[in-house]
PADRENTI-894826 format. One record per residue (C-alpha): x, y negated, z. Coordinates in Angstrom, 1 decimal. Last residue first. Layout:
N
NODE    east   north      up
NODE       X       Y       Z
...
//
This chain:
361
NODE    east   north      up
NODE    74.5   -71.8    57.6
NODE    74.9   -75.6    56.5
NODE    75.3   -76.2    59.9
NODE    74.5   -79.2    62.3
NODE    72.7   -81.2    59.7
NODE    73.5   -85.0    61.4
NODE    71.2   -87.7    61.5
NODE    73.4   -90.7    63.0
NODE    70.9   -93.4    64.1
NODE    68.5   -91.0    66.3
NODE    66.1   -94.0    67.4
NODE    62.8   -91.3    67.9
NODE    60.9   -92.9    64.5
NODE    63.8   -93.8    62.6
NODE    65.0   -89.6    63.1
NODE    61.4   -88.5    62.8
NODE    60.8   -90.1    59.4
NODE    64.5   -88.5    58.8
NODE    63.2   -85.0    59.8
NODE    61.1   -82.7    57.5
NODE    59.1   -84.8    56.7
NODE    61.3   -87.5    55.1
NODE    63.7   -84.9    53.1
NODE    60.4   -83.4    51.6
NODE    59.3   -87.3    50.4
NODE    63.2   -87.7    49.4
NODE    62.9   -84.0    47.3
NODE    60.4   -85.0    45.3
NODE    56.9   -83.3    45.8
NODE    55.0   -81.4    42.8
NODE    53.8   -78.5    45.7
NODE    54.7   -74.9    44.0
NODE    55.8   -73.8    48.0
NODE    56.3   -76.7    50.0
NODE    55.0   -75.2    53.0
NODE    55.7   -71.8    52.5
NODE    59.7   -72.7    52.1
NODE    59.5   -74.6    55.7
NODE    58.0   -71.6    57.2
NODE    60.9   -69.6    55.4
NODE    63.3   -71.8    57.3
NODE    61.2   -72.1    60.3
NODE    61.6   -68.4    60.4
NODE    63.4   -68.2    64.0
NODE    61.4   -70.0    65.2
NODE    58.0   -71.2    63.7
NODE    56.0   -71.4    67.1
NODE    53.0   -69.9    68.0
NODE    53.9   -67.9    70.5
NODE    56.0   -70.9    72.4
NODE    60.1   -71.7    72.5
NODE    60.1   -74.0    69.9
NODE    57.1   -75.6    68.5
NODE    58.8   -75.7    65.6
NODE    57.9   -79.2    64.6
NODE    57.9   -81.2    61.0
NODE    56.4   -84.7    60.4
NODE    53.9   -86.6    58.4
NODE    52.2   -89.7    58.2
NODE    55.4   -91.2    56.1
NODE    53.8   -89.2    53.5
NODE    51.7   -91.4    52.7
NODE    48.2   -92.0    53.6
NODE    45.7   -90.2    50.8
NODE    49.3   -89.7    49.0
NODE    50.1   -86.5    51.5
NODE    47.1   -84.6    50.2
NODE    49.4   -81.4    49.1
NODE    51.4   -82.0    52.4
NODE    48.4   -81.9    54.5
NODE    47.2   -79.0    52.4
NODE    50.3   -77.0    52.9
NODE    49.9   -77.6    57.1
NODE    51.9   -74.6    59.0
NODE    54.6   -76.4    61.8
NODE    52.9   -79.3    61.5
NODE    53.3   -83.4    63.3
NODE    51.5   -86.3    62.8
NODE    51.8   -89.6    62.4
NODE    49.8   -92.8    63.5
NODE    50.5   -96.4    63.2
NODE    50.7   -97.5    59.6
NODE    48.4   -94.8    57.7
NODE    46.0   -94.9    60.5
NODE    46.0   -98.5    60.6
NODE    45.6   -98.5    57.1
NODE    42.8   -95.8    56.9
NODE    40.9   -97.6    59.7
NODE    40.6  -100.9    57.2
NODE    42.3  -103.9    58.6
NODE    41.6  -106.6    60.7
NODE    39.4  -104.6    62.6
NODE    36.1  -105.9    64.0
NODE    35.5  -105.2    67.7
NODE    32.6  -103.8    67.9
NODE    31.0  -102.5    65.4
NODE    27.0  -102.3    65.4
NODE    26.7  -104.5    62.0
NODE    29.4  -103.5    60.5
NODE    27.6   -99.6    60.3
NODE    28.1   -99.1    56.3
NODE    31.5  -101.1    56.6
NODE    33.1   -98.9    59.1
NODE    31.3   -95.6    58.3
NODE    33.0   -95.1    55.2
NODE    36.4   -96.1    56.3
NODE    35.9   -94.1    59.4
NODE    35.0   -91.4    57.6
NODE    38.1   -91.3    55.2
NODE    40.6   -92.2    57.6
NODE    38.9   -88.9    60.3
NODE    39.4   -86.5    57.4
NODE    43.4   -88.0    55.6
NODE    44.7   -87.7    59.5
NODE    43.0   -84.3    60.0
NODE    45.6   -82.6    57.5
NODE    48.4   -83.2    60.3
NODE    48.8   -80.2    62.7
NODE    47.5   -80.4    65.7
NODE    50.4   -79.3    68.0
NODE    51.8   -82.6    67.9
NODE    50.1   -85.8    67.8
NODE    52.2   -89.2    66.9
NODE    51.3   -92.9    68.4
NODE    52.8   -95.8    67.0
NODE    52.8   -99.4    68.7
NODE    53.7  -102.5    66.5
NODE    50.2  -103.6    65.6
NODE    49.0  -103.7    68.9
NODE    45.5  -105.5    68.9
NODE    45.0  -103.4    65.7
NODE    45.6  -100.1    67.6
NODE    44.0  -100.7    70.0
NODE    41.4  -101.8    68.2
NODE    38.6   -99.1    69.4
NODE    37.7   -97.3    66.3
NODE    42.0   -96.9    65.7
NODE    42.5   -95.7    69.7
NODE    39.3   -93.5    70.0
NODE    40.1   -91.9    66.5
NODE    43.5   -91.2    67.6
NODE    42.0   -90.0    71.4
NODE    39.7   -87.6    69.2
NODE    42.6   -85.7    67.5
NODE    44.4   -85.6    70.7
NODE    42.3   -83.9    72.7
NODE    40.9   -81.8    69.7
NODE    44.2   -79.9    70.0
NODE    43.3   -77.7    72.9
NODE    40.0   -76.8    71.2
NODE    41.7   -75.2    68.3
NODE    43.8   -72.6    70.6
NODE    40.6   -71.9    72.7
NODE    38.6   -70.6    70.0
NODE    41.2   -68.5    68.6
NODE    42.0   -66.9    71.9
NODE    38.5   -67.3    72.9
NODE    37.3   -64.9    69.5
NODE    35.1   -62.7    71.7
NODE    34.9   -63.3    75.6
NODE    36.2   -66.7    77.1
NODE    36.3   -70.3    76.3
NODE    37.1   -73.5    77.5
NODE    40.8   -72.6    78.6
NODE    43.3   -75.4    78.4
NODE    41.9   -77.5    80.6
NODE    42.3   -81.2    81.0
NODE    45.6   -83.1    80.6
NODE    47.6   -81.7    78.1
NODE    46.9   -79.2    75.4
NODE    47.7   -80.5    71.9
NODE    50.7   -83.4    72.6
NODE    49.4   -87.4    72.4
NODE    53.1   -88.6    71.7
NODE    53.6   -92.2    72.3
NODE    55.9   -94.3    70.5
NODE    58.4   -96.8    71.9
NODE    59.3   -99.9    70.2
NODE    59.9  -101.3    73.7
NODE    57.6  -104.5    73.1
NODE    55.3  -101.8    72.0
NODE    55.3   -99.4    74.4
NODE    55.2  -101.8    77.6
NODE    52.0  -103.9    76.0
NODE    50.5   -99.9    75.1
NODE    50.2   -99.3    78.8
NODE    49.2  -103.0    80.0
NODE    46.5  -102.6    77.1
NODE    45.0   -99.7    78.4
NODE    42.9  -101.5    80.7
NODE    41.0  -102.6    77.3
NODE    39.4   -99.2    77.1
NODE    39.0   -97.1    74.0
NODE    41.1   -94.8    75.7
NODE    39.2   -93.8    78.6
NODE    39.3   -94.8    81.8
NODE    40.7   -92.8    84.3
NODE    38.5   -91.1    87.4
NODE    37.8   -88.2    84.2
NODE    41.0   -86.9    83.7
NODE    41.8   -87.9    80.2
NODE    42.2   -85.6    77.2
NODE    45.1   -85.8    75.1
NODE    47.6   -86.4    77.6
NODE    50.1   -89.4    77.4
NODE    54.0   -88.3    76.5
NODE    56.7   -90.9    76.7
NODE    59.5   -91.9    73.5
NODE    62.9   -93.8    73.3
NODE    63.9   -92.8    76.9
NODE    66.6   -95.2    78.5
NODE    66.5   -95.6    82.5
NODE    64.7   -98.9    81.8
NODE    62.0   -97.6    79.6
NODE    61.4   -95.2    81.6
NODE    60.9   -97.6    84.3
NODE    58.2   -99.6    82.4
NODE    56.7   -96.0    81.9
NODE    56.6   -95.2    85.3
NODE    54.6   -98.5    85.7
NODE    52.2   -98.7    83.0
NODE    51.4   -94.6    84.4
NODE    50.7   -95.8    87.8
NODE    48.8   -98.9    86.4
NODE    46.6   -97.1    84.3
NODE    45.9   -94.6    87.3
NODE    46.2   -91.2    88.6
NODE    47.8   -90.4    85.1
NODE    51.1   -89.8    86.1
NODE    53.6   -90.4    82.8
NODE    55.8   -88.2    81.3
NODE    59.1   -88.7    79.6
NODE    60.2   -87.5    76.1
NODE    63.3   -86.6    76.2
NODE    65.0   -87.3    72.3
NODE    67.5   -84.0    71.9
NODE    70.7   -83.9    69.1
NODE    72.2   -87.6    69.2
NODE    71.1   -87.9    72.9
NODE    73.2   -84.9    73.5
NODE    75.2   -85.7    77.2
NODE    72.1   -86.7    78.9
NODE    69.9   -84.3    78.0
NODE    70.1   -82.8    81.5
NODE    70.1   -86.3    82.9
NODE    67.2   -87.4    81.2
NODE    65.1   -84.5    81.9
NODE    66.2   -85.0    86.2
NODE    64.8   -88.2    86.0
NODE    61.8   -87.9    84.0
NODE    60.8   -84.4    86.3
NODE    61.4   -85.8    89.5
NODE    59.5   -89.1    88.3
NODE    56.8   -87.8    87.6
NODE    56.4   -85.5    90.3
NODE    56.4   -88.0    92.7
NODE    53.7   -89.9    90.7
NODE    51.9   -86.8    90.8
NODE    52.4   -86.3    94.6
NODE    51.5   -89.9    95.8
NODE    48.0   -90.1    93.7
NODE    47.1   -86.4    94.4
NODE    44.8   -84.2    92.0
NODE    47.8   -82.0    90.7
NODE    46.0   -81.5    87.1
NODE    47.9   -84.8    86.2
NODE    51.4   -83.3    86.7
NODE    50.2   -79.5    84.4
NODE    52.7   -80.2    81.3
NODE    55.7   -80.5    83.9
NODE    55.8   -76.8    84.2
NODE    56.6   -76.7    80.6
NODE    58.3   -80.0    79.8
NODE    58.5   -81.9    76.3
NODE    61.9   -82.2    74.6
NODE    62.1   -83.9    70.9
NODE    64.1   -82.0    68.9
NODE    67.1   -82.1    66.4
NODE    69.1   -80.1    63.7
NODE    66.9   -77.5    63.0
NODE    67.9   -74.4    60.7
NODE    66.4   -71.4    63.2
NODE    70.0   -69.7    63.5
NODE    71.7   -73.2    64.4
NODE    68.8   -73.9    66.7
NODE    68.7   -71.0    68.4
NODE    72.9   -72.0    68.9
NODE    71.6   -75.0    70.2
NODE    69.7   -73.9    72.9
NODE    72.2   -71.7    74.3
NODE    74.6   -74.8    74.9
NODE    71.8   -76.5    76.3
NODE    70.6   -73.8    79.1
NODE    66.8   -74.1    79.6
NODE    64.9   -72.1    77.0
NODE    67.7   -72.0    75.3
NODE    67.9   -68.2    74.7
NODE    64.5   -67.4    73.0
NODE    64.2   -63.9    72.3
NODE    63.6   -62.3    68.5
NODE    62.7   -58.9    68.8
NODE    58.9   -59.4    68.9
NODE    59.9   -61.8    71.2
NODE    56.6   -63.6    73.0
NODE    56.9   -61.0    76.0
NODE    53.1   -61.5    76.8
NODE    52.3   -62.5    80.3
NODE    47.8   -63.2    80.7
NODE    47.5   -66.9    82.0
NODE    46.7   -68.9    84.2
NODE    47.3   -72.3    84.8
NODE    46.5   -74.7    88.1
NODE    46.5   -72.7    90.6
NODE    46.0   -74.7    93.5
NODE    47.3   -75.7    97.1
NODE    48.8   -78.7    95.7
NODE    50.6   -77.1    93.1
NODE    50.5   -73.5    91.6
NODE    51.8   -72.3    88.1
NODE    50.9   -68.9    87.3
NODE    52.2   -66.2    84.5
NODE    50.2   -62.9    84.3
NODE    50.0   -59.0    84.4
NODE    53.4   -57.6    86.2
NODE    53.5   -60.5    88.6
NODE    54.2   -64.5    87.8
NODE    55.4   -67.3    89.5
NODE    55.9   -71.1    88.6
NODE    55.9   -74.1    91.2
NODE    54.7   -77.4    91.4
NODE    54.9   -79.5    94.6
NODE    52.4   -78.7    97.3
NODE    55.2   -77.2    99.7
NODE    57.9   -79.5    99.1
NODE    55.0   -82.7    99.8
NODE    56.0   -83.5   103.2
NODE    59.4   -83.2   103.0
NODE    60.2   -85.7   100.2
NODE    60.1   -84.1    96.3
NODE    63.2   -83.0    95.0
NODE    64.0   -79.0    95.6
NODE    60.5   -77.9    95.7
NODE    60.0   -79.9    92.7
NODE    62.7   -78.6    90.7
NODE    63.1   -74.6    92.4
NODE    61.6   -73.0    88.9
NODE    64.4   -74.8    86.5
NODE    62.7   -76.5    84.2
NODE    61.8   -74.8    80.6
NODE    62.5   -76.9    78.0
NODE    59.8   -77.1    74.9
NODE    59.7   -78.4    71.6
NODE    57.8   -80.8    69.0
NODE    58.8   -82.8    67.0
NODE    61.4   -80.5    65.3
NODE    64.1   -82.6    63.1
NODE    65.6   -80.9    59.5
NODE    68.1   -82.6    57.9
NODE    68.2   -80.7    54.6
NODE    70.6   -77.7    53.8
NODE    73.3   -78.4    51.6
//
């Protein structure tokens, strides 16, 4: 029998007319709205484009069917091997680049509202992850209180910060992570949201770019352990996706080396070494990481999850399976620790009580 096998990290595509469909009168024209010609793929909003970038077919003979439509959806799934995902938008990725209070938080809530009812009749199969407007702390403690409410089990905040909002390491964040926690909700820091996605161009900026997206995240973890956020919240989790996972074991070991040698300057103190905050409150999810899962003891292997990235380039479909068999390949690992990765860490985390292989084929 095929193991239980639970992508982090996926995609929906929205239906284009969302926005322009939802939002009150006076902001239908400024709401977010994908286009493309022959050479390249837009999103506008607010009188802006916001993304650009060059259209590649991304099939190589092997299309993506559920981008949108459920049914199609799972039957990718069924030929990739995966048995459950965590949705993040498309569209919806580019809310805190709109650079208005009132049409963000519009936004927001057209997309959370409209995810949770499109998912609504597969919760045991798709977590939605909501998204939060980020023209304030107290706009995004609020969505997320409602969030909350309506039923999600996990919200997105960006990995980098637009800069009129504190940043993590601030106190003012506390309201945010208060909600999360009492919820036992975590928050996913996703590779490529919030500030630009292109930071270099010429030779090698496809490469370039692709590994600067997911610094965002990778520095707001450090930002959140160094800071006690973390500490102060002992109960909140936070997962990254799209970064793969072997930084966990770098940035534990220098801050516990740094922590004691520098006491002196750090402020706050922790109650507990960064490692074991890290190794208690953080997790991170790979597509392609063999030495995150040959170091897995540094922090346990409860630090790690599995994501296809499904429907992107990059993604693993539709050879997770043989992505999978790579990244165990002649590792010494028992099959409970590979039966946690690959998705019943993700199952406790995300509140799916009833992990269910949906074929064996």
């Amino acid at each position: 029998m095929k193991p239980y096998v639970f992508s982090c990290d996926s995609h929906v595509v929205e239906p284009r007319s969302l926005w322009a469909d939802k939002l009150p009168a006076s902001m239908k024209d400024r709401g977010l709205m994908p286009r493309k010609d022959e050479k390249n793929f837009f999103v506008d909003g607010n009188g802006q484009v916001l993304l650009k970038m060059q259209v590649a077919d991304g099939v190589s003979g092997n299309e993506k069917i559920g981008r949108y439509e459920i049914d199609l959806r799972i039957k990718d799934m069924i030929r990739d091997g995966v048995d459950a995902e965590v949705i993040y938008p498309t569209v919806g990725l580019l809310t805190s680049r709109l650079g208005d209070r009132e049409l963000e938080i519009a936004s927001c809530e057209i997309y959370n509202d409209w995810l949770l009812d499109h998912f609504k009749s597969h919760r045991d199969i798709f977590v939605p992850a909501a998204i939060l407007p980020m023209s304030s702390i107290d706009d995004a403690a609020s969505e997320l209180k409602r969030c909350v409410d309506a039923g999600y089990t996990t919200a997105m905040i960006p990995g980098r910060l637009p800069a009129n909002v504190a940043a993590y390491n601030s106190d003012e964040w506390d309201k945010v992570w208060s909600v999360a926690e009492a919820a036992d909700m975590p928050l996913i820091l996703h590779s490529g949201t919030g500030g630009a996605t292109t930071m270099e161009r010429g030779m090698g900026a496809a490469l370039i770019n692709y590994m600067l997206s997911g610094r965002g995240p990778i520095d707001a973890v450090t930002y959140l352990v160094a800071s006690g956020a973390l500490d102060r919240h002992p109960k909140l989790t936070v997962a990254t996706m799209e970064c793969g996972s072997s930084y966990l074991n770098y940035i534990a070991e220098i801050l516990d080396e740094i922590y004691p040698a520098h006491l002196h300057y750090v402020r706050p103190k922790l109650s507990r070494k960064p490692s074991e905050i890290i190794a208690q409150q953080v997790k991170a999810a790979f597509s392609h990481d063999r030495s995150a899962v040959e170091n897995r003891h540094v922090l346990g292997h409860q630090t790690l999850m599995f994501a296809t990235d499904y429907p992107h380039l990059e993604g693993s479909f539709p050879y997770s399976r043989e992505a999978i068999a790579e990244n165990f390949r002649d590792i010494d690992i028992t099959e409970k620790e590979k039966a946690d990765i690959l998705g019943l860490t993700a199952a406790k985390l995300f509140k799916i009580s009833d992990p269910k292989v949906l074929t064996d084929a």
